[in-house]
C-alpha positions in Angstrom: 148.2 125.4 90.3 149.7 122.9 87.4 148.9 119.6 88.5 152.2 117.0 88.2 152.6 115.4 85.2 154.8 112.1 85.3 155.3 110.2 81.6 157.1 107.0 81.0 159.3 106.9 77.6 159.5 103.3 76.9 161.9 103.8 74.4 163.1 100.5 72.0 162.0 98.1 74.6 159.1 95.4 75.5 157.5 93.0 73.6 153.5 92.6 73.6 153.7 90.2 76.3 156.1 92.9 78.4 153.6 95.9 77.6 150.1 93.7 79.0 152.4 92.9 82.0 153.5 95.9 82.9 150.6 98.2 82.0 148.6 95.6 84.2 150.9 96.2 87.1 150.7 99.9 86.6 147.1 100.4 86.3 146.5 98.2 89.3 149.2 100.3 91.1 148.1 103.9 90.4 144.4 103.0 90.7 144.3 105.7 93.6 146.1 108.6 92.0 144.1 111.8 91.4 146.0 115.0 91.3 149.1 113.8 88.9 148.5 113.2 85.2 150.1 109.4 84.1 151.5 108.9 80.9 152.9 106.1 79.0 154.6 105.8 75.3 155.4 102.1 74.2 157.1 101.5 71.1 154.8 101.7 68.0 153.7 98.0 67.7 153.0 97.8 71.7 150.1 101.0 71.6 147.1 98.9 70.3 148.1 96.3 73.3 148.7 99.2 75.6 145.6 101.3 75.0 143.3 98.4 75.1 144.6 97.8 78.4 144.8 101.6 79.6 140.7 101.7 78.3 139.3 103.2 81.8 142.2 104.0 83.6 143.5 107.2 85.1 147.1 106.6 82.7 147.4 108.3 79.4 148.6 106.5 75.8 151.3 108.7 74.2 153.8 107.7 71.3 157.3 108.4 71.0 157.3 110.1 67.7 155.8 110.8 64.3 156.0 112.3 60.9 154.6 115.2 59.5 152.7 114.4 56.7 149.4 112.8 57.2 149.8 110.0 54.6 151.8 108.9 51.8 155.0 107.5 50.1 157.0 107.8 53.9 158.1 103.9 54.2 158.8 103.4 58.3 157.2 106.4 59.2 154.0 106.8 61.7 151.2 109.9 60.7 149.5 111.9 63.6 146.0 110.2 62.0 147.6 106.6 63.2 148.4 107.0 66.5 144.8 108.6 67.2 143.1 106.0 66.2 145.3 104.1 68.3 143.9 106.3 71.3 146.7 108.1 71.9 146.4 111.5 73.6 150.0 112.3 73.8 153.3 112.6 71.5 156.9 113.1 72.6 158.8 115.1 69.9 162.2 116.0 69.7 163.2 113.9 72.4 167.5 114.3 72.3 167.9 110.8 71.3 165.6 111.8 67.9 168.1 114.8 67.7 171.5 113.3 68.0 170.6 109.6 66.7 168.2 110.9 63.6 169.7 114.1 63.3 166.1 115.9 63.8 166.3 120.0 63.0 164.7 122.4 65.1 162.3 123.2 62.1 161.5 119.5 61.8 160.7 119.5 65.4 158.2 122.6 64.5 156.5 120.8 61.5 155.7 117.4 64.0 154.2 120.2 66.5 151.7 121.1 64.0 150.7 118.2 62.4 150.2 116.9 66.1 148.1 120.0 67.4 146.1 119.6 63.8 145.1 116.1 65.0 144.5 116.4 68.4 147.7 114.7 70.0 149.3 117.0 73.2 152.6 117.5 72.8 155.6 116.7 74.8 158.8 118.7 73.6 162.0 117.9 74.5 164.9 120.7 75.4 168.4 119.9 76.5 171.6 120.7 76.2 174.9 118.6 75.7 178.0 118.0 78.4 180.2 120.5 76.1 177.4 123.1 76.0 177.1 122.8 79.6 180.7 123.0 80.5 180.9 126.1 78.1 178.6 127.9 79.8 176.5 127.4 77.2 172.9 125.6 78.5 170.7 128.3 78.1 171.5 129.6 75.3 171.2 126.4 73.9 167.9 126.3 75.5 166.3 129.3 73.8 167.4 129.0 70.5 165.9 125.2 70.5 162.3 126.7 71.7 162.3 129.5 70.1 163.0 127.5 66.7 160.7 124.7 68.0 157.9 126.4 69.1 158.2 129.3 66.1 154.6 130.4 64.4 152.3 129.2 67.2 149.7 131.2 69.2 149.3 131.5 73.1 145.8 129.2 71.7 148.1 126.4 70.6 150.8 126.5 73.5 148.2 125.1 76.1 148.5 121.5 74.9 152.4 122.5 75.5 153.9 120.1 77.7 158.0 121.2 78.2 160.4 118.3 78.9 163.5 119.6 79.9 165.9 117.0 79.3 170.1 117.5 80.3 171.2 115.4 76.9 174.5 114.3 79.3 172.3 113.1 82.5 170.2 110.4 80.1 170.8 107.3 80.9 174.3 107.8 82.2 173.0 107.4 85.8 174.1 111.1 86.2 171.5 113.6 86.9 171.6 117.2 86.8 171.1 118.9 90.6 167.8 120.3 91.6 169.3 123.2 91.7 170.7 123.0 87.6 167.4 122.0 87.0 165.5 124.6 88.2 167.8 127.5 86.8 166.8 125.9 83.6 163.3 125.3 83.8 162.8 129.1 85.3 164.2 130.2 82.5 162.2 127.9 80.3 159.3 129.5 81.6 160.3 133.2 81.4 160.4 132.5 77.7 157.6 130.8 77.2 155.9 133.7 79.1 157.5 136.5 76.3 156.1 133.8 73.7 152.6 133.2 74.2 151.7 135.6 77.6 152.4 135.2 81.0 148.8 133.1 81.6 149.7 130.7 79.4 153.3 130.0 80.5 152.3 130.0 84.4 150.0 126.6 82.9 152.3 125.5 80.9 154.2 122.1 82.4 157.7 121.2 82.2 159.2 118.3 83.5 162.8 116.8 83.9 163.8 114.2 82.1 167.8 112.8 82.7 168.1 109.8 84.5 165.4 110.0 86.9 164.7 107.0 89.0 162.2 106.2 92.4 165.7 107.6 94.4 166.1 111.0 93.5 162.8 112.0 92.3 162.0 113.4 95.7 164.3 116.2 94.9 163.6 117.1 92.2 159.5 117.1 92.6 159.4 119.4 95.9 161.5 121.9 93.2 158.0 124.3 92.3 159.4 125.0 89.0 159.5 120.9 88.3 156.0 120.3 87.0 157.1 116.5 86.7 159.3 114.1 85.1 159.9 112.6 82.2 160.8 108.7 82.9 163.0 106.4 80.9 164.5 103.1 82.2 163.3 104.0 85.4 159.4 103.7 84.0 160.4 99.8 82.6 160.0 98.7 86.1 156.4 98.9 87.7 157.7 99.4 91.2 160.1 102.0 90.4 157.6 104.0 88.1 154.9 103.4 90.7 157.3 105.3 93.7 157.8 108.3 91.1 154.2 108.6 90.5 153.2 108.6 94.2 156.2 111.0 95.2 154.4 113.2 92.6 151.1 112.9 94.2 152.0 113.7 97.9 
């Protein structure tokens, strides 16, 4: 059985001062939780405040991005090699903010997965499709050809650190989430593909969460869904309480 996996994407928020609050709160809140995995990704400058704080805790560090090259002549960008000896275990890549904001490629996307496996960081890889690909019929498709391109030239060996976040590009932080039932058409067929990919083993282990506007309210539906290995959080994981009743509905 694939244990939940709930991860909070702080995004361009908190200062220092907001980080050692909140990851206080959280660590004192989830104290007891011992079947879902926790996850956290402040900004860049917050993770050294963060992970000394997270030091003997049951929540994971994780960053919201970083470059492929290990080091170099890349001004503004983060290496793999830095956020490790920051502590953390985790790396969101291709989130759909990254893709529409940045204008991050599929193959980019594919060249952060490898310089992440090469240094140890788990990946968290983002999926989604837009409103117009949606209303066109269009969501799996769209689906596929972003994995398939994303996830190109790795072995079944590799694709265990895999974590899948399926994430409805028109559900983020409009307040509008997709159904359960949208959801779990999507992430079924996620996993059919990861299973002609890298083997049916390693799919069936393989977790993907939802990510789209996920808040303490609706997470019950979506978390009784088998399919829905977890969530990933955004404005909804700013707010102790809030995060706190995800992670819990995720536990029971």
């Amino acid at each position: 059985m694939r244990n939940k996996f709930i991860a909070g994407n702080w995004k361009m928020n908190t200062t220092r001062a907001d980080t050692a609050s909140l990851v206080r709160a959280l660590v004192d809140g989830a104290s007891g939780i011992q079947k879902t995995t926790i996850m956290v990704a402040p900004p860049f400058t917050n993770l050294e405040t963060a992970g000394h704080l997270l030091q003997n805790s049951n929540i994971k560090l994780g960053a919201q991005n970083l470059y492929w090259e290990d080091k170099g002549a890349y001004t503004g960008e983060i290496s793999a090699a830095m956020l490790k000896d920051l502590g953390c275990e985790y790396v969101i890549i291709g989130h759909s903010e990254r893709r529409q904001h940045f204008r991050e490629s599929n193959q980019e996307i594919n060249r952060k997965i490898q310089v992440a496996l090469r240094h140890g960081l788990k990946p968290v890889i983002c999926v989604g499709e837009s409103l117009e690909n949606r209303e066109r019929g269009q969501t799996l498709g769209v689906v596929e050809y972003q994995l398939r391109n994303c996830l190109a030239g790795f072995t079944p060996e590799d694709a265990e650190a895999f974590t899948v976040a399926y994430e409805p590009v028109w559900a983020i932080g409009t307040g509008r989430a997709a159904t359960p039932a949208n959801a779990v058409e999507v992430h079924s067929n996620i996993r059919t593909l990861l299973a002609e990919m890298f083997g049916a083993r390693v799919a069936e282990d393989i977790r993907i969460q939802y990510g789209g506007s996920v808040t303490a309210d609706n997470i019950e539906s979506f978390i009784q869904e088998v399919q829905i290995d977890g969530a990933l959080v955004g404005g909804a994981s700013l707010k102790a309480d809030a995060f706190l009743k995800i992670i819990q509905a995720a536990e029971r």
